[in-house]
C-alpha positions as CSV (number, residue, x, y, z in Angstrom):
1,X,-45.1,-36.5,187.9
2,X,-47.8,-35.1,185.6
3,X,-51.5,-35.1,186.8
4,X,-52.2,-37.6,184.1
5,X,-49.7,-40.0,185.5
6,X,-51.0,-40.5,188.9
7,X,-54.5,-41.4,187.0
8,X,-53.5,-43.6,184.5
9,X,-50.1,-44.9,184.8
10,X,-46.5,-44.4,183.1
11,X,-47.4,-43.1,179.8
12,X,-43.9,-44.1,178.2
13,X,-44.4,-47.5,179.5
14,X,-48.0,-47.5,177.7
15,X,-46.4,-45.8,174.9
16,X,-43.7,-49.3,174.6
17,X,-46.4,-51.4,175.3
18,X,-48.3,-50.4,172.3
19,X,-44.6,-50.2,170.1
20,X,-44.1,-53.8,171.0
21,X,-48.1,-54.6,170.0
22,X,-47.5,-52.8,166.7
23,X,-43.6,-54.8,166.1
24,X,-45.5,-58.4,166.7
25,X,-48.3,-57.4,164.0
26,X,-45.5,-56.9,161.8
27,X,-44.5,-60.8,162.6
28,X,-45.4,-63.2,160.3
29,X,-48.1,-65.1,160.7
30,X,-46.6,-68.4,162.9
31,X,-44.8,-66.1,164.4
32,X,-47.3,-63.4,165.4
33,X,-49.5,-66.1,166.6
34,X,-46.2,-67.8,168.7
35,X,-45.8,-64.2,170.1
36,X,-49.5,-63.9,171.1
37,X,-49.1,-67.0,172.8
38,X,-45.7,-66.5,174.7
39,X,-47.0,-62.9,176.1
40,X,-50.1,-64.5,177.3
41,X,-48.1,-67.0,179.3
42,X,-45.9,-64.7,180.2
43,X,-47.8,-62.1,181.5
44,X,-49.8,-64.2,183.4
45,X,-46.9,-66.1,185.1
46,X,-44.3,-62.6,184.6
47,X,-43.3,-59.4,186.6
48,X,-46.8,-58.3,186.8
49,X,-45.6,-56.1,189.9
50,X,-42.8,-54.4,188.0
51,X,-43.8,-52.5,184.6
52,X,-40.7,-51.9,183.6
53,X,-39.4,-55.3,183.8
54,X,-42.3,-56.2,181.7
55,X,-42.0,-53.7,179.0
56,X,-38.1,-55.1,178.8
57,X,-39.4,-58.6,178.6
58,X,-41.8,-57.8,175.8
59,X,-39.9,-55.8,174.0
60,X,-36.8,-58.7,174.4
61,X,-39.4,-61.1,173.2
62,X,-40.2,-59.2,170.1
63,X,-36.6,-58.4,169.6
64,X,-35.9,-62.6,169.7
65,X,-38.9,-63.1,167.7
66,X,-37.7,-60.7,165.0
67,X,-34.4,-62.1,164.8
68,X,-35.6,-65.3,164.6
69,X,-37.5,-64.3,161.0
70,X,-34.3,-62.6,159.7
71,X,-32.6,-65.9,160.3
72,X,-35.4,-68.1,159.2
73,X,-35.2,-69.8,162.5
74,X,-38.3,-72.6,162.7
75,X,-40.1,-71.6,165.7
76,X,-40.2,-74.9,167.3
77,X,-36.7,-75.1,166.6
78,X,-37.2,-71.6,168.8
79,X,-39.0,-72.9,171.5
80,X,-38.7,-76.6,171.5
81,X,-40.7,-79.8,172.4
82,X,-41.7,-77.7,175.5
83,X,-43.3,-74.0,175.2
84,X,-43.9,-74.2,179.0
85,X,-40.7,-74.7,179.6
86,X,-38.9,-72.4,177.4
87,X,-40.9,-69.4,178.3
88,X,-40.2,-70.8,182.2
89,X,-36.4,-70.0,181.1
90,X,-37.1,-66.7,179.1
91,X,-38.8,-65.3,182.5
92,X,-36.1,-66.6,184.9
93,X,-34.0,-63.1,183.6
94,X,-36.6,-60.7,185.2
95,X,-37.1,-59.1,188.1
96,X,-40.7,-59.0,189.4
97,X,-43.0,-61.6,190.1
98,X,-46.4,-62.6,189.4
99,X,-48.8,-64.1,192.7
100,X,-48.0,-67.3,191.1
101,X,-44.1,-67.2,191.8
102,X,-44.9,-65.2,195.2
103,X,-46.8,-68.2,196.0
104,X,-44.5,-70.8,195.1
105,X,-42.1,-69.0,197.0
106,X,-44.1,-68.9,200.4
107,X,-45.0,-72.8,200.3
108,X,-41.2,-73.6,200.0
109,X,-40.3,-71.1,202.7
110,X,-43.6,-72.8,204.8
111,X,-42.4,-76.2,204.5
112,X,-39.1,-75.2,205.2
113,X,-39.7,-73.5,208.2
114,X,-42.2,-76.9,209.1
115,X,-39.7,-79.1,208.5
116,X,-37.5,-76.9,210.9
117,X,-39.8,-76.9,213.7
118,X,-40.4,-80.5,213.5
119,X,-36.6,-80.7,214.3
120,X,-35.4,-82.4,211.0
């Protein structure tokens, strides 16, 4: 690992970071703001403890994004009545975890193990 690494991170994960920035500029308008909207959501609820899951996820979000403009796909038609609950979906193929699923995770395991010593 190069000196520079250890200070500032992966440099070809910042390098696909800023490819995926410079792919959703390209986006239309809708969709560039749809996009800007999606990776805030789901990189505050995403693999935040796993960059290369994240980078993956980005760059799969651009790549649907994309596709979607080629095929002139409505983006609510993308996304549906529920943005919540289509990114939810769009996350549930990636490794990693935010504190927020961490945390979900440990009140089901607590309640479980509750429930267990109160002998139900």
């Amino acid at each position: 690992m190069m000196w520079i690494e250890k200070i500032v991170g992966d440099l070809g994960d910042k390098k696909s970071y800023l490819e995926y920035k410079s792919r959703v500029k390209r986006l239309p308008p809708g969709y560039r703001e749809a996009a800007k909207a999606l990776e805030r959501y789901l990189m505050y609820m995403g693999p935040s403890d796993d960059g290369k899951a994240l980078i993956l996820m980005l760059n799969d979000l651009a790549d649907l994004l994309e596709q979607s403009v080629a095929d002139a796909t409505p983006i609510r038609a993308l996304v549906g009545d529920d943005p919540s609950e289509f990114a939810e979906a769009f996350l549930d193929n990636y490794a990693g975890g935010s504190w927020i699923r961490k945390e979900r995770a440990r009140l089901a395991d607590s309640i479980d193990h509750a429930i267990e010593e109160q002998g139900q």
